[in-house]
N, C-alpha and C positions, 0 to 999 in steps of 0.2 A: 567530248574532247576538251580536253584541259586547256585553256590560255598559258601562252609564253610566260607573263607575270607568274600564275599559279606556281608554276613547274618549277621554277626558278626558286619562290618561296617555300614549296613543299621539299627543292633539293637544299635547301637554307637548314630548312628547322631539322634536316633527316641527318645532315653533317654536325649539327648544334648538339644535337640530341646524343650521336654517336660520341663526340668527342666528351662530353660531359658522362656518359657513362664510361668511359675510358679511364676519364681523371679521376671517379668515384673507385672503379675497380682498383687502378692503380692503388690511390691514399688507402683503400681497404686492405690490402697484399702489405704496402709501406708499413701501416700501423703494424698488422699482426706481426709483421716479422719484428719490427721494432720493440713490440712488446714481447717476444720470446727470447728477443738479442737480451732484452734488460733486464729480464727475471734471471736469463742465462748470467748476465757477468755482475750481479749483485749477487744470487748463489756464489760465486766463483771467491768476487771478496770477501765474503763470510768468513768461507772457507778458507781463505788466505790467511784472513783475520786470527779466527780458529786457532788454526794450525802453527804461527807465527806463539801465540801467544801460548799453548802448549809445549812448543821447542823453549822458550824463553824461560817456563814454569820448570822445565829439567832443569837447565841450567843455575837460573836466579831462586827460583822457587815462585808461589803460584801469586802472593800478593805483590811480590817488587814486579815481575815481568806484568802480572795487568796496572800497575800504575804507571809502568814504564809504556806500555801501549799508549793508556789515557792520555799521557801527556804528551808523546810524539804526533797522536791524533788533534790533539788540542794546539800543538803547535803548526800544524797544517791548516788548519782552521783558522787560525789567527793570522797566518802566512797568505790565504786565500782573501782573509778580509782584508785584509791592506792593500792587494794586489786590485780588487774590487773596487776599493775607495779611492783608490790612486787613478784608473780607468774613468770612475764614474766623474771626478775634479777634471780630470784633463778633457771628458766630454762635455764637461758644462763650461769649459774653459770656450771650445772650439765653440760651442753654439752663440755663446755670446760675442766673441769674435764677425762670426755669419752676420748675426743682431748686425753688428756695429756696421759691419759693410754691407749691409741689405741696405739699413739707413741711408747710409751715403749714395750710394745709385740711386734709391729715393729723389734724394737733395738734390741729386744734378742732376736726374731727367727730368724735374720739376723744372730747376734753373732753367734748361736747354728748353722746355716748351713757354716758358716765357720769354724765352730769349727770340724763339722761332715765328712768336705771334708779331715780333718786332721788328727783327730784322732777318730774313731769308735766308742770302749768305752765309751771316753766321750761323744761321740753324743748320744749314747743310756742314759747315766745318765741325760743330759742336755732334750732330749725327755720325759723323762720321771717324769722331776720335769716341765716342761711346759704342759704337759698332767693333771698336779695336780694343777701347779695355772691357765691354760685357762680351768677349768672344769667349765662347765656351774653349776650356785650357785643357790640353791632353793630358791625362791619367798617367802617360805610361812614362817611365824614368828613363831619357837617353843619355845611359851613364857608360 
């Protein structure tokens, strides 16, 4: 007969084990489908592509409508770069921001536990106005 511990860890590692084949089976199902969604709609823009630039070859004829492609694609690309670099500045903006105000909580929980080894009182006032500005601040917009 089994010990309480035993049973307890053999129903541990049998739920562990379960759930991890779980997440495996899942991300294996996620991938496959993800990779037949993507083969699916890169075929699809080809063919957009294609097709777009054969209607444009009636019309324009066959070298104005593909440089006329080249360059509306070239100008999506250059539209996405900017859009990229303008994201990637305003996140290096915000992390240094974080930087600056990590620092300063730094600064004065230093002060405040020097202050606390000195005088008491004021360690409990100084704890208790840092307990109100590092108070984690609600996500959600009451607008």
């Amino acid at each position: 007969m089994l010990s309480l511990g035993a049973i307890l860890v053999q129903n541990l590692v049998t739920r562990v084990t379960d759930r991890v084949e779980e997440t495996v089976d899942s991300a294996r199902r996620n991938a496959i489908g993800g990779l037949i969604a993507g083969v699916l709609l890169v075929t699809a823009y080809v063919l957009a592509v294609v097709g777009g630039a054969v209607l444009l070859a009636e019309r324009y004829g066959t070298a104005p409508a593909l440089f006329g492609l080249a360059g509306g694609f070239l100008l999506l690309a250059i539209i996405v770069l900017v859009v990229v670099a303008a994201r990637n500045r305003r996140e290096r903006e915000l992390r240094r921001i974080r930087r600056q105000q990590l620092a300063a909580r730094r600064d004065l929980m230093a002060a405040a536990a020097s202050v606390a080894t000195q005088k008491p009182f004021a360690a409990t006032a100084v704890a208790l106005a840092l307990g109100f500005l590092l108070a984690p601040k609600s996500r959600r917009d009451d607008d």
